[in-house]
N, C-alpha and C positions, 0 to 999 in steps of 0.2 A: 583505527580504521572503522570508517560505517559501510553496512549498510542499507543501499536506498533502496526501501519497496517503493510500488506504486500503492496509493491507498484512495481510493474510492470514498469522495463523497456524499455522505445518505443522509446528511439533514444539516439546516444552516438556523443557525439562533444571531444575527448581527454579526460581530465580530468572531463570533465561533462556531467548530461547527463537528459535527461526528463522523468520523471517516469509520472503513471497514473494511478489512486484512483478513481475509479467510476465515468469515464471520466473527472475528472476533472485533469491536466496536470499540472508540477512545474519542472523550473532546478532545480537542485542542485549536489552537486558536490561527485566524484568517489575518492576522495584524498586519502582515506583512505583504499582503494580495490583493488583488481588486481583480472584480467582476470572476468571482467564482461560483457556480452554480451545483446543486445538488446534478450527481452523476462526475460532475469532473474526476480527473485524477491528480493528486498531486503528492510531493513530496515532503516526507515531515522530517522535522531534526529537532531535539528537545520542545517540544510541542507544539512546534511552529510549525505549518505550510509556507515552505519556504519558495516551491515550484508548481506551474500548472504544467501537464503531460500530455501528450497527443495520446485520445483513448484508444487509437489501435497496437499505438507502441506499447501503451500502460499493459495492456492486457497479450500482447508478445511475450512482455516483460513477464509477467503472473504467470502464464502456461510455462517460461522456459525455468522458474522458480521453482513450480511444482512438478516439473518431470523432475528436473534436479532432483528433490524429496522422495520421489518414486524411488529413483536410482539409489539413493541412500539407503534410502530402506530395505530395498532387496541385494545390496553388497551388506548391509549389516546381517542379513537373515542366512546369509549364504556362511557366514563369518562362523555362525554359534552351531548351524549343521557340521 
């Protein structure tokens, strides 16, 4: 099973380009896309953007990711009190 984040495009070299996941930054390659522009969102799977995202969903998507993580974190904190 995956799974899919949304990841934020933040710079375009040709065929490749740099996405960004909760500041953390990775190439990987557009081979498979056309007309993607730095700020899109899109979906990656073994290094490929495979999708481009409606950026209000993308970012639905990201807010309901990190509440998720919130929530984990405070049933893991509750767990060791």
């Amino acid at each position: 099973m995956c799974l899919a984040l949304p990841c934020k495009v933040v710079a375009i070299d040709g065929d490749n380009c740099t996405i960004d996941v909760s500041g953390m930054k990775k190439d990987i390659s557009l081979a498979l896309l056309d007309d993607v522009v730095i700020g899109d969102y899109v979906i990656v799977h073994v290094g490929y953007a495979l999708t481009k995202l409606d950026p209000e969903e993308a970012e639905k998507t990201l807010a309901l990711f990190a509440e998720m993580g919130e929530h984990a974190l405070l049933e893991s904190a509750r767990e060791v009190h």
